[in-house]
C-alpha positions in Angstrom: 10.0 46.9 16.5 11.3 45.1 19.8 10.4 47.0 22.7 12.0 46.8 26.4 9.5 44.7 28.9 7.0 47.3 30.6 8.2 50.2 28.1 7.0 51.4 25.1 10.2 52.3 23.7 12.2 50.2 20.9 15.1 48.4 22.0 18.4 49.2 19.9 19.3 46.2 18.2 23.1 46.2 19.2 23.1 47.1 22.6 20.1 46.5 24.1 19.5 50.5 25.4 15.5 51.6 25.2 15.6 54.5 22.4 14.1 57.7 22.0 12.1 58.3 19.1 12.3 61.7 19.4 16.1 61.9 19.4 16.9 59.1 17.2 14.5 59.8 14.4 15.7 63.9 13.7 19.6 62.3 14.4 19.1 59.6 11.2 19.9 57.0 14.0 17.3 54.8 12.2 18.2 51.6 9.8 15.7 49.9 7.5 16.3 46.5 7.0 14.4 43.8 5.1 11.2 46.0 5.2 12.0 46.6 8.9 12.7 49.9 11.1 15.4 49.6 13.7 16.5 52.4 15.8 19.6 53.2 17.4 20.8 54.7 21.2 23.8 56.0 19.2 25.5 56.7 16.0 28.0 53.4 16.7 25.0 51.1 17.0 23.9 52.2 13.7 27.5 51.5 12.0 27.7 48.0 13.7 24.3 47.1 12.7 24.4 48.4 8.8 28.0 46.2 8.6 26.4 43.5 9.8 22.5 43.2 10.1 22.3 39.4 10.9 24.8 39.4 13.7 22.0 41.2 15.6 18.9 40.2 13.9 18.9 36.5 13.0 15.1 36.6 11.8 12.9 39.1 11.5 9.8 36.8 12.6 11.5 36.9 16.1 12.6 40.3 16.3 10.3 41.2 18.5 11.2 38.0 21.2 14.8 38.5 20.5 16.4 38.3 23.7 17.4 41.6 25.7 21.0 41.4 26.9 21.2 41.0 30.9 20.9 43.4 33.3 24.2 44.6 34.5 24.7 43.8 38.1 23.3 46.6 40.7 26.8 47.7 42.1 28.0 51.0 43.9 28.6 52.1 40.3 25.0 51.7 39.2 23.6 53.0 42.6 25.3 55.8 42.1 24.0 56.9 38.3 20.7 56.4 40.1 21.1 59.4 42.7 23.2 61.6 39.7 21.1 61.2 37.3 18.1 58.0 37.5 16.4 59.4 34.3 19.1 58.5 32.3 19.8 55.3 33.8 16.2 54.7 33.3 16.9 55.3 29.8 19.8 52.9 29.6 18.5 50.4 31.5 14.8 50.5 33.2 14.8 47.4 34.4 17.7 48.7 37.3 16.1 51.7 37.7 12.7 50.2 38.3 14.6 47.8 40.8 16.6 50.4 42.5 13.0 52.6 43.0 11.5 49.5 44.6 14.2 49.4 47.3 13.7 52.9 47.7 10.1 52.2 47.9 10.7 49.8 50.7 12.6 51.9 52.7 9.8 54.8 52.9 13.0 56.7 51.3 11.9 59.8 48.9 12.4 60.0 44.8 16.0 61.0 44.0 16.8 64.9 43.5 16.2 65.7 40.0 19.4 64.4 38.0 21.7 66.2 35.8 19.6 66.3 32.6 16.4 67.2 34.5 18.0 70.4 35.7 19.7 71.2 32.5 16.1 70.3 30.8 14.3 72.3 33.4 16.6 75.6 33.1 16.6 75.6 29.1 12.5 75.6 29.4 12.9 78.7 31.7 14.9 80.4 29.3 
């Protein structure tokens, strides 16, 4: 099972997105595949990865160093997932979170507000 850098989630095979066990496993967004688990961000993943297991695994004896795809660039768009809603971009893509907390970091700036799911999360617990 590949696993982001500096997370101990898998990494979907397809696009690259850490997983969530705990949401992919009860949603069958799970492949097996020469005697290998894969799991998936997203229904879609799944289907483009059962058509067509080698066009995202070429060897399972490098799965694990199979290369993640690059970070997308830290624009206004991305900035701006971060103060909606940085849980789920750290989800998507913890590499920009981590980046986007360090510049925070270095500007003595607080955490971001709690993001969309955190609040939704948060009020379903209370209920």
């Amino acid at each position: 099972m590949a696993t982001l850098p500096g997370s101990d989630r898998p990494r979907d095979p397809v696009c690259g997105m850490a997983v969530r066990l705990d949401a992919a496993i009860p949603e069958g967004l799970v492949a097996e595949h020469d005697a290998h688990t894969y799991y998936f961000c997203r229904a879609g993943c799944r289907e483009q990865f059962i058509a067509d297991p080698s066009r995202f695994v070429s060897s399972h004896a490098h799965a694990a160093e199979a290369t993640t795809p690059p970070s997308p660039e830290i624009d206004a768009g991305m900035r701006q997932w971060y103060e909606s809603c940085s849980c789920c971009l750290s989800d998507a893509f913890p590499e920009v979170k981590a980046a986007l907390d360090a510049e925070r970091d270095a500007r003595a700036e607080p955490v971001p507000a709690p993001g969309i799911c955190e609040v939704a999360e948060a009020a379903a617990d209370s209920r």
